[in-house]
GUVOLO-627620 format. One record per residue (C-alpha): z negated, y, x; residue in three letters. Coordinates in steps of 0.25 Angstrom, whole numbers, padded with zeros to 4 digits, always signed. Example, Ala and Ser with C-alpha at 12.3 -4.5 7.8 and 13.67 -1.06 7.14 Angstrom:
<recs>
-0031-0018+0049ALA-0029-0004+0055SER
</recs>
This chain:
<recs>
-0084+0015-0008UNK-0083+0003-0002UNK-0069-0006-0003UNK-0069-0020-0004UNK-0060-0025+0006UNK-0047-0031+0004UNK-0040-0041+0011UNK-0023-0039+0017UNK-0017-0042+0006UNK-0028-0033-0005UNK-0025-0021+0005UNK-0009-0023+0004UNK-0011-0024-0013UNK-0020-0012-0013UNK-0008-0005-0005UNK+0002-0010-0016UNK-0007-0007-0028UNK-0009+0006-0025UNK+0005+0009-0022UNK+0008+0002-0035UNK+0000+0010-0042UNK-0002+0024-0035UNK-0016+0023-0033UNK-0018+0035-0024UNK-0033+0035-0027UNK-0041+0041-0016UNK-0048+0027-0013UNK-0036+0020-0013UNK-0029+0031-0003UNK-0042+0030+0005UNK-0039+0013+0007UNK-0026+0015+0008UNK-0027+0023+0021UNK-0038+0014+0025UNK-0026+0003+0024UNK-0018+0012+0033UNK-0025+0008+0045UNK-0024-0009+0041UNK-0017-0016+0052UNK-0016-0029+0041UNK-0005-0037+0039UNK+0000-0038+0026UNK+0005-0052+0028UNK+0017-0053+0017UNK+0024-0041+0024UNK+0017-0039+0037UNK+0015-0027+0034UNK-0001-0020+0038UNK-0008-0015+0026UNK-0008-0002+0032UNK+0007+0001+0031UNK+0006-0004+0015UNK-0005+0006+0014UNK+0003+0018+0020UNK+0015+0014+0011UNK+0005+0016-0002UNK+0000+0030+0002UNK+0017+0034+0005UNK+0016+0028-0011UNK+0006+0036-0015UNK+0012+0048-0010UNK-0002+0049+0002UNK+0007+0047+0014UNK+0023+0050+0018UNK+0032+0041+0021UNK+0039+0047+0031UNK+0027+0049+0040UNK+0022+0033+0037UNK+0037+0027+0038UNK+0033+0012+0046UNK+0042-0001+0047UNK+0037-0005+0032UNK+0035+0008+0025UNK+0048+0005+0017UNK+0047-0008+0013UNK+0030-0005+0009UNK+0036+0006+0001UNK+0046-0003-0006UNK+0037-0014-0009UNK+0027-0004-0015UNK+0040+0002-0024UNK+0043-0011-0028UNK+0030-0015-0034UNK+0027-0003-0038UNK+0041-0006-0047UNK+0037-0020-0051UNK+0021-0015-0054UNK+0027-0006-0064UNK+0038-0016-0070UNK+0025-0025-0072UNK+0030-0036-0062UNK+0019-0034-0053UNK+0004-0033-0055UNK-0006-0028-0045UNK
</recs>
């Protein structure tokens, strides 16, 4: 199946979203290890796509976090705890 291209800022929602929501459908795991090997810049954080997508497959349990500690692993994870907090308070809407 062919996916329609997303620009920087869709791939780094997707990453959240699924964290949010625990998506670990085979297709979404298939795009997030596509997103692993994404040199882009997210431009808020300066953070490349590819370490927001290694942080949502340490959320949905598909990798360790041990083996996949980088500069930004904590504070990725942290942000994704704390929207994941405000998604189910109802103060955030994806």
């Amino acid at each position: 199946m062919k996916r329609k291209p997303m620009n920087v800022v869709d791939r780094a929602k997707f990453c959240r979203d699924v964290a949010i929501l625990n998506d670990d459908s085979e297709e979404t795991i298939e795009i997030l290890r596509d997103f692993q090997s994404d040199s882009s810049i997210f431009s808020t954080a300066k953070i490349p796509i590819s370490e927001w997508a290694t942080g949502t497959l340490i959320m949905l349990g598909k990798l360790k976090y041990e083996e996949n500690v980088t500069e930004d692993m904590d504070y990725i994870l942290r942000v994704y705890k704390d929207f994941k907090k405000e998604y189910e308070k109802g103060n955030l809407e994806l």
